[in-house]
N, CA, C and O atoms as CSV, one atom per row, in Angstrom:
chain,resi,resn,atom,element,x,y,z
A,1,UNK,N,N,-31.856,9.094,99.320
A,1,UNK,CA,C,-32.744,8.154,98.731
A,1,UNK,C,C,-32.157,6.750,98.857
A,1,UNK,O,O,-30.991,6.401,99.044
A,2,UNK,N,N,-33.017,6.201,98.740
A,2,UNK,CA,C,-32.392,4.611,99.442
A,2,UNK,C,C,-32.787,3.612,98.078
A,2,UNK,O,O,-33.918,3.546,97.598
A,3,UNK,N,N,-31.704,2.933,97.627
A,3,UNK,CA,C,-31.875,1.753,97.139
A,3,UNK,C,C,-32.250,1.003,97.107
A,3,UNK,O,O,-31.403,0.211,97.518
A,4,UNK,N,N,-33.472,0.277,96.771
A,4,UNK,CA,C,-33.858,-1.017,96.527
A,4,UNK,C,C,-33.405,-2.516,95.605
A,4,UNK,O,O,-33.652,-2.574,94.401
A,5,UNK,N,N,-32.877,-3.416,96.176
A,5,UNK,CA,C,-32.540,-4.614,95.450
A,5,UNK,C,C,-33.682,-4.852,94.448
A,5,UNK,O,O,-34.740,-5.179,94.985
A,6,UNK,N,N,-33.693,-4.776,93.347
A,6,UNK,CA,C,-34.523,-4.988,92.326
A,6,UNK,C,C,-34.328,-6.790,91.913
A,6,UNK,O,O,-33.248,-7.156,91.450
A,7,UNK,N,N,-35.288,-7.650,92.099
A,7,UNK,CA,C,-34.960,-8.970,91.314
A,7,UNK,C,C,-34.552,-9.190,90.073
A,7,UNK,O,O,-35.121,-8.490,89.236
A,8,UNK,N,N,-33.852,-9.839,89.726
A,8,UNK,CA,C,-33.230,-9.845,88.223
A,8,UNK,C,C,-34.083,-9.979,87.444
A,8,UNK,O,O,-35.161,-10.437,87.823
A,9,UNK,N,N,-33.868,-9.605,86.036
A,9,UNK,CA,C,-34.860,-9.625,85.466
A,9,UNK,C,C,-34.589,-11.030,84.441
A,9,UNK,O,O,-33.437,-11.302,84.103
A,10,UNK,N,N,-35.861,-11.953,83.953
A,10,UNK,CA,C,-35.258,-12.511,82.982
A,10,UNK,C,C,-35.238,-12.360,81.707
A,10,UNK,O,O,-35.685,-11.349,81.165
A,11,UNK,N,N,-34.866,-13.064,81.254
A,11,UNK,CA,C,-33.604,-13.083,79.528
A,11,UNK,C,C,-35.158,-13.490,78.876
A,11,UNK,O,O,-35.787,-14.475,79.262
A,12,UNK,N,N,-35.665,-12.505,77.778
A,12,UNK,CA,C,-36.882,-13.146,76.683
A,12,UNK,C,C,-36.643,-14.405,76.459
A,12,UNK,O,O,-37.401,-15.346,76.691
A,13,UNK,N,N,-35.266,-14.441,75.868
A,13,UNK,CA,C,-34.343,-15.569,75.040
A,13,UNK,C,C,-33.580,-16.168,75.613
A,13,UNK,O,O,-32.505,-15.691,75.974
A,14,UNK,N,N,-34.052,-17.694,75.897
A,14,UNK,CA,C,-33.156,-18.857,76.611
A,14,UNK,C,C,-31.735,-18.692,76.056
A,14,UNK,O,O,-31.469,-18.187,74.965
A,15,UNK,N,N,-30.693,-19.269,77.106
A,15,UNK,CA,C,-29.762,-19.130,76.079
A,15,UNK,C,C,-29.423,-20.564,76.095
A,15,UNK,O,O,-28.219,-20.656,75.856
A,16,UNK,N,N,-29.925,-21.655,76.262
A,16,UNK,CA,C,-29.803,-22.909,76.486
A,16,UNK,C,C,-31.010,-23.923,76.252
A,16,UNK,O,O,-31.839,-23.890,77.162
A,17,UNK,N,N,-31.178,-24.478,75.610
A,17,UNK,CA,C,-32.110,-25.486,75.714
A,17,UNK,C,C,-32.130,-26.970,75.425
A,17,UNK,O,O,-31.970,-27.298,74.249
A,18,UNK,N,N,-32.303,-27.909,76.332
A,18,UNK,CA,C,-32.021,-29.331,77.215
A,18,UNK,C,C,-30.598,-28.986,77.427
A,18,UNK,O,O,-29.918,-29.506,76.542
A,19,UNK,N,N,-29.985,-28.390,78.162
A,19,UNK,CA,C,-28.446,-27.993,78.315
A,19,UNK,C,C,-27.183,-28.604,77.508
A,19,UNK,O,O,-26.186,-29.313,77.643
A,20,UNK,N,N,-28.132,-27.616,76.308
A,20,UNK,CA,C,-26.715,-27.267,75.028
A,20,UNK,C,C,-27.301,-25.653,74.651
A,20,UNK,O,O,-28.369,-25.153,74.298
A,21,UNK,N,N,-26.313,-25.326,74.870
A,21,UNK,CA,C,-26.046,-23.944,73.873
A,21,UNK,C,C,-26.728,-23.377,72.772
A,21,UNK,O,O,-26.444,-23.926,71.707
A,22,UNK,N,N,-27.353,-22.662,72.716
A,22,UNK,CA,C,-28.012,-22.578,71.825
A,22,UNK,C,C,-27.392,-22.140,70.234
A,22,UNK,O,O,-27.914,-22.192,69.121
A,23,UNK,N,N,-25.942,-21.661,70.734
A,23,UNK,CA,C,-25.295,-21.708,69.653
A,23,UNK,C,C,-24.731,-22.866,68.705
A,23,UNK,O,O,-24.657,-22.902,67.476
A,24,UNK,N,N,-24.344,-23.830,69.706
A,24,UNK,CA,C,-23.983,-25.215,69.315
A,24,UNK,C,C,-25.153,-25.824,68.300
A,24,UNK,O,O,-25.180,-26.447,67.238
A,25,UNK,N,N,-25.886,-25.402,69.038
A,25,UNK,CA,C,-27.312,-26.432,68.381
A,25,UNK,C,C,-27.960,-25.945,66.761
A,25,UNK,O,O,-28.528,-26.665,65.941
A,26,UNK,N,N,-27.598,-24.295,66.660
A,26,UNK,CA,C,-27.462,-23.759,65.223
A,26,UNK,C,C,-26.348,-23.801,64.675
A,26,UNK,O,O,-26.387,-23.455,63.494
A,27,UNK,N,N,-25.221,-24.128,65.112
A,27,UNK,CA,C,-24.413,-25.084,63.939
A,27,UNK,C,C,-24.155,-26.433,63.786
A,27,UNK,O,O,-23.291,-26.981,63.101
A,28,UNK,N,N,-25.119,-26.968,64.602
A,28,UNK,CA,C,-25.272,-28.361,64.142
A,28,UNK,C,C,-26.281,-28.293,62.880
A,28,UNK,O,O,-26.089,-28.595,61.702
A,29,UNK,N,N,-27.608,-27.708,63.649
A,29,UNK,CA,C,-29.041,-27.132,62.072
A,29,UNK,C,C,-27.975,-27.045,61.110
A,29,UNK,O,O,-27.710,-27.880,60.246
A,30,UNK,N,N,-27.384,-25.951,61.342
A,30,UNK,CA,C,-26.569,-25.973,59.767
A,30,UNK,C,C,-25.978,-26.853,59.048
A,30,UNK,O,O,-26.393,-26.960,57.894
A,31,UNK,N,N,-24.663,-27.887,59.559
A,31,UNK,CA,C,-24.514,-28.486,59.067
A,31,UNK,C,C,-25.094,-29.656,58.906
A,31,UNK,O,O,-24.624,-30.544,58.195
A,32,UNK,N,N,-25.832,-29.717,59.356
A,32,UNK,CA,C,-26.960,-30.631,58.713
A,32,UNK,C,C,-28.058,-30.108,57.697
A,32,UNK,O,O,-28.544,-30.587,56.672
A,33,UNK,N,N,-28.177,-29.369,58.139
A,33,UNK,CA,C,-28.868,-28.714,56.626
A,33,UNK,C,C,-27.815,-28.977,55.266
A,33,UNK,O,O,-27.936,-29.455,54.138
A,34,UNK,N,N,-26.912,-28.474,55.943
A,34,UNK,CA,C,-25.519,-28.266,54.634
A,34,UNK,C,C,-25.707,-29.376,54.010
A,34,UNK,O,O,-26.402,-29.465,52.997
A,35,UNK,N,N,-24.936,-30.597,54.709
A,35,UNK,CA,C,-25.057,-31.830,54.227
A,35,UNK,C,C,-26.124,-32.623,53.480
A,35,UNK,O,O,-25.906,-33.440,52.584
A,36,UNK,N,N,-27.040,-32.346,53.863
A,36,UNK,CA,C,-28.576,-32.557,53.176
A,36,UNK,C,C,-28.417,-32.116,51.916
A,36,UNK,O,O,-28.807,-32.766,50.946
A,37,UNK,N,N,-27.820,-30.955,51.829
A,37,UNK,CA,C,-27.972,-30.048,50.337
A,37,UNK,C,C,-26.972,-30.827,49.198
A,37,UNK,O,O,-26.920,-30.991,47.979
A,38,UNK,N,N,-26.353,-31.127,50.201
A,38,UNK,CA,C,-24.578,-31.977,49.397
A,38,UNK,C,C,-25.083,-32.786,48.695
A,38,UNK,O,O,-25.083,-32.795,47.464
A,39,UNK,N,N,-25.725,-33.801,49.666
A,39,UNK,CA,C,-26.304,-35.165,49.347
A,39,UNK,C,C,-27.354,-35.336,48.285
A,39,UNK,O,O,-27.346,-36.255,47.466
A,40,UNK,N,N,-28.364,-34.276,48.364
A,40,UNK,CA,C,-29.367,-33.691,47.073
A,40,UNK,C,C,-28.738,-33.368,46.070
A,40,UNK,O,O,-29.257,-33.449,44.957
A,41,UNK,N,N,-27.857,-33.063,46.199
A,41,UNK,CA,C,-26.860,-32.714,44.803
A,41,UNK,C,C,-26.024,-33.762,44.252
A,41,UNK,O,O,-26.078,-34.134,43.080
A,42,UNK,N,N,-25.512,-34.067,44.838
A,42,UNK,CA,C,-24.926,-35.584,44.705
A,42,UNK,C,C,-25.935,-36.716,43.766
A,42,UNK,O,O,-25.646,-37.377,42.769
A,43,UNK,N,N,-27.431,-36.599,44.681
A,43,UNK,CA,C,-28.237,-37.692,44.006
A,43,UNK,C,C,-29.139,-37.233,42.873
A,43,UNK,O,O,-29.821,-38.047,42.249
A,44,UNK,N,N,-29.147,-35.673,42.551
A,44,UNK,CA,C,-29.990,-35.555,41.393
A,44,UNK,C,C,-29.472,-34.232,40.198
A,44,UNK,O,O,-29.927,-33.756,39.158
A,45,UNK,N,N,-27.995,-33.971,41.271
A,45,UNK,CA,C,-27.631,-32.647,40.299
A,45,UNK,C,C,-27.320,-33.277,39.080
A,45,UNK,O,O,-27.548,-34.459,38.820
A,46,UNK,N,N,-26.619,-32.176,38.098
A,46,UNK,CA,C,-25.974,-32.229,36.738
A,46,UNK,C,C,-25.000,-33.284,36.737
A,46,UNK,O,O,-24.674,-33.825,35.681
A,47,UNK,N,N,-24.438,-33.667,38.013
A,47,UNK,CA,C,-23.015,-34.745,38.096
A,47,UNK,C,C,-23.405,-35.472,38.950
A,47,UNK,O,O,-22.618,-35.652,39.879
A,48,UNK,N,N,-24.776,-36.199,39.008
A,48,UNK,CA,C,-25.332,-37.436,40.296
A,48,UNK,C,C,-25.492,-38.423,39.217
A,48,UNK,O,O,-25.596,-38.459,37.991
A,49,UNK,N,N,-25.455,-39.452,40.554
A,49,UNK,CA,C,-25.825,-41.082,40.176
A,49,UNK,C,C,-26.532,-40.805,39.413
A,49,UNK,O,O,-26.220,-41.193,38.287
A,50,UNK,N,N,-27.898,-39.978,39.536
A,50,UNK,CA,C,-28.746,-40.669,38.258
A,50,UNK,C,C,-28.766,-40.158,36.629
A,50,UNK,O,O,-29.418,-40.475,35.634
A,51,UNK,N,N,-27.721,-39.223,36.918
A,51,UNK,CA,C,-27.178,-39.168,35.405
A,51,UNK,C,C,-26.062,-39.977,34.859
A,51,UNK,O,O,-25.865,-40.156,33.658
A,52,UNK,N,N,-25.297,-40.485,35.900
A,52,UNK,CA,C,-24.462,-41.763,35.805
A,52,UNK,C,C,-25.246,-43.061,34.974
A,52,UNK,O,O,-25.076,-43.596,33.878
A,53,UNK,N,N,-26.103,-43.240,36.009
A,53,UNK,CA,C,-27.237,-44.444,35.511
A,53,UNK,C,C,-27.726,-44.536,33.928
A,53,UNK,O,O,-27.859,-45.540,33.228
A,54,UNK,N,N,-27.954,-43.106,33.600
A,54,UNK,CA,C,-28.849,-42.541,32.626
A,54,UNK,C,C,-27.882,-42.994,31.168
A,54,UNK,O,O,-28.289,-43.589,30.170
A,55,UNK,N,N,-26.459,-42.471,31.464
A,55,UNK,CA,C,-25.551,-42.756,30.819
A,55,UNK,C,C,-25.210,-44.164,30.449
A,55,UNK,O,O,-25.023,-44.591,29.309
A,56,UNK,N,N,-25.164,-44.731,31.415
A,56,UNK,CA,C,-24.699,-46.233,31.500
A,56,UNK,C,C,-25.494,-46.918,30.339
A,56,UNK,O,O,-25.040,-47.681,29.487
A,57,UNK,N,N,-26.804,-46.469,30.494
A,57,UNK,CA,C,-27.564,-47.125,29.983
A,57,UNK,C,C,-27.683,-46.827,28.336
A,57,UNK,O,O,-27.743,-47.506,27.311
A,58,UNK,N,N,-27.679,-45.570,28.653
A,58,UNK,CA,C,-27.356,-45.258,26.812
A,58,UNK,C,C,-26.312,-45.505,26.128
A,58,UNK,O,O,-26.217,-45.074,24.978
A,59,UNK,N,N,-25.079,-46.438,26.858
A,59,UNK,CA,C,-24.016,-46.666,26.301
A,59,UNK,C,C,-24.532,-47.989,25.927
A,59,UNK,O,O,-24.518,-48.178,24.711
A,60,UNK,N,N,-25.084,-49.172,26.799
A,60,UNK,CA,C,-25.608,-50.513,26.309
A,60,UNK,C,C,-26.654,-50.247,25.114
A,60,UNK,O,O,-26.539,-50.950,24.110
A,61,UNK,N,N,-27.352,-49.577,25.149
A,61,UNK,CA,C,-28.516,-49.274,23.769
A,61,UNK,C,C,-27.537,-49.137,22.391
A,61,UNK,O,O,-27.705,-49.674,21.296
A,62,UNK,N,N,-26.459,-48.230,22.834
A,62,UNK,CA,C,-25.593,-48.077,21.672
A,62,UNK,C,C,-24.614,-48.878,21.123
A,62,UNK,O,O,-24.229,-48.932,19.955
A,63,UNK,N,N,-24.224,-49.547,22.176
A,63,UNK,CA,C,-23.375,-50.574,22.086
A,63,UNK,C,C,-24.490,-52.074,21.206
A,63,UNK,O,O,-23.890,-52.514,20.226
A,64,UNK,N,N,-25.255,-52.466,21.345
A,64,UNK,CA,C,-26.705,-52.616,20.959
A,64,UNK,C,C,-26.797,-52.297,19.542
A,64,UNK,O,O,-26.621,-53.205,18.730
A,65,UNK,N,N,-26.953,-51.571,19.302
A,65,UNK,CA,C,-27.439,-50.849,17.762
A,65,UNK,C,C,-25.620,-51.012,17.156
A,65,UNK,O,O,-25.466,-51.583,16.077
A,66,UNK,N,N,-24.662,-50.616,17.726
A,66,UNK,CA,C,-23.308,-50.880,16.849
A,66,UNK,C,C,-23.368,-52.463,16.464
A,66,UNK,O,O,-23.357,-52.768,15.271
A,67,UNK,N,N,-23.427,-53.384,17.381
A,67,UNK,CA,C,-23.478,-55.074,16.857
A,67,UNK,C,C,-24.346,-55.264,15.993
A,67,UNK,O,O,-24.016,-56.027,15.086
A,68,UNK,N,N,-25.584,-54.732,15.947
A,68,UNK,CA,C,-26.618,-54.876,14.501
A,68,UNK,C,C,-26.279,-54.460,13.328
A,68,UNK,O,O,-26.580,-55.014,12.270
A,69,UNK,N,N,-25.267,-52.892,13.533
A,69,UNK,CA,C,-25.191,-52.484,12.198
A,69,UNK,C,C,-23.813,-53.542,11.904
A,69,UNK,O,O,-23.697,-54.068,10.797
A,70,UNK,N,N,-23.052,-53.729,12.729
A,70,UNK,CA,C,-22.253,-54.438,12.013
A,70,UNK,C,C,-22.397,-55.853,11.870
A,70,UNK,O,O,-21.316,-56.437,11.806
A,71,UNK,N,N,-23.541,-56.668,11.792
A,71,UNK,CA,C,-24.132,-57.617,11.541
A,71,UNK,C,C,-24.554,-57.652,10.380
A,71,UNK,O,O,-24.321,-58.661,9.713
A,72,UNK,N,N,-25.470,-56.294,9.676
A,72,UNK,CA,C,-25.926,-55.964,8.772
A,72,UNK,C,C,-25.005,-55.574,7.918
A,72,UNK,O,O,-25.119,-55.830,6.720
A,73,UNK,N,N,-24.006,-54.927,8.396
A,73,UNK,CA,C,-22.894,-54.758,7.391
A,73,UNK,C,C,-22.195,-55.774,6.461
A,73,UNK,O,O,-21.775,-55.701,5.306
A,74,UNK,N,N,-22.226,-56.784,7.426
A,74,UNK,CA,C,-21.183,-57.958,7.072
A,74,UNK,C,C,-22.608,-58.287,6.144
A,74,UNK,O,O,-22.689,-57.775,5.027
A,75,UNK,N,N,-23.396,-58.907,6.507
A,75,UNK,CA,C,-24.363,-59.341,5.348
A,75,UNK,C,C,-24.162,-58.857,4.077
A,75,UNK,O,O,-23.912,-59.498,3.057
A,76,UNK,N,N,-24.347,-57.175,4.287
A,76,UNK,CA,C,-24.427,-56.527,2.680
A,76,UNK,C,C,-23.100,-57.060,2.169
A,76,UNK,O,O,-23.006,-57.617,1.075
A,77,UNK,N,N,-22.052,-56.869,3.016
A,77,UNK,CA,C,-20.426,-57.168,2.008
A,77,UNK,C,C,-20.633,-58.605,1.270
A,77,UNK,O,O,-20.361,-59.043,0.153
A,78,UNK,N,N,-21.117,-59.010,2.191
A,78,UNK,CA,C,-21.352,-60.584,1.738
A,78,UNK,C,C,-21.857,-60.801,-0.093
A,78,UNK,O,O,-21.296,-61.314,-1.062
A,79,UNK,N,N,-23.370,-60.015,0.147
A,79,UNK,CA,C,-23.886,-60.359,-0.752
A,79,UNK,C,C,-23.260,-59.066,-1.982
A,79,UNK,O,O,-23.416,-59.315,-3.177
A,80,UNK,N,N,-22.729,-58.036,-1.653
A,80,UNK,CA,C,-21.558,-57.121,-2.265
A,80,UNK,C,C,-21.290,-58.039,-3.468
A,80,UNK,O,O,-21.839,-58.032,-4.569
A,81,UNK,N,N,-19.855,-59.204,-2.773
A,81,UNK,CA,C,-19.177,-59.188,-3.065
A,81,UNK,C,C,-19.428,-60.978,-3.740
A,81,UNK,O,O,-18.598,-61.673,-4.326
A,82,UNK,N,N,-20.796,-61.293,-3.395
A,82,UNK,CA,C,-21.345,-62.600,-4.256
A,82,UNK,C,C,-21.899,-61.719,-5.820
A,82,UNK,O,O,-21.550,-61.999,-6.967
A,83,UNK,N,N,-22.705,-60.780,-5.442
A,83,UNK,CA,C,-23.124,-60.099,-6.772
A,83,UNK,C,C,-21.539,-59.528,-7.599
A,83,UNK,O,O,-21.707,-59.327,-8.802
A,84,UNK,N,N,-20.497,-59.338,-7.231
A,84,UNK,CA,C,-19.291,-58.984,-7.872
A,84,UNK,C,C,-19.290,-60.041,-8.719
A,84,UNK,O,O,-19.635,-60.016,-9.900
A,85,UNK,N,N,-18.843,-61.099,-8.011
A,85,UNK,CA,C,-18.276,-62.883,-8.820
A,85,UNK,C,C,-19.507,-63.124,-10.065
A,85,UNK,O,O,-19.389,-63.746,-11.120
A,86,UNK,N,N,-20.520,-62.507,-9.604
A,86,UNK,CA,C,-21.518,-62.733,-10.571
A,86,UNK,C,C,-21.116,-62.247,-12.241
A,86,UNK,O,O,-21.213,-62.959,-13.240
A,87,UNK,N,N,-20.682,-60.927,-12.178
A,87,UNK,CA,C,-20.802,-59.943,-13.410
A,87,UNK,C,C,-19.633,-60.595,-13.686
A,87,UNK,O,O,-18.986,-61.120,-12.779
A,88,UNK,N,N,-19.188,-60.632,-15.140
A,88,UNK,CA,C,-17.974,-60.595,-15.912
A,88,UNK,C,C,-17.512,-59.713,-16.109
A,88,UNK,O,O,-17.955,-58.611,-16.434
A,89,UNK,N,N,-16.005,-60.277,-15.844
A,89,UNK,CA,C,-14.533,-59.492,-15.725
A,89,UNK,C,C,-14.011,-58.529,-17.020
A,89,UNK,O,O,-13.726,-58.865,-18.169
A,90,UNK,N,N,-13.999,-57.138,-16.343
A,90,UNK,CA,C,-13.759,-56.000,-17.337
A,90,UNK,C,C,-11.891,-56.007,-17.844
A,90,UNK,O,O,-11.465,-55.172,-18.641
């Protein structure tokens, strides 16, 4: 029986496309995906800028409300200690 050269057959699956690797090119996807995820986390997780921000800001509000009360404080001592001088000495 005699052999016939059969033409090659081709591959379903490129293994190259615009000549890179097709492996190369899914771990680039990845780390770029990766990084994406980093960066999303970075800007909105439990420990991102915008809980930084969030903070910042509730420290000036508070810082804010401490100078009033102790504005108000000093007033009351004030008038405390004018109503004291007032009453006669026990």
């Amino acid at each position: 029986m005699e052999r016939l050269d059969l033409p090659a057959r081709k591959s379903a699956l490129p293994k190259a496309f615009l000549g890179l690797p097709l492996g190369r090119i899914a771990m680039v996807l990845a780390a770029v995906a990766a990084l994406g995820v980093y960066v999303g986390i970075l800007l909105f997780g439990p420990n991102s800028l915008t809980v930084l921000l969030g903070l910042e800001e509730q420290r000036s509000v508070y810082e804010n409300h401490i100078r009033m009360l102790k504005a108000k404080n000093a007033a009351l001592q004030k008038e405390y200690f004018e109503l004291k001088q007032l009453e006669p000495d026990q």
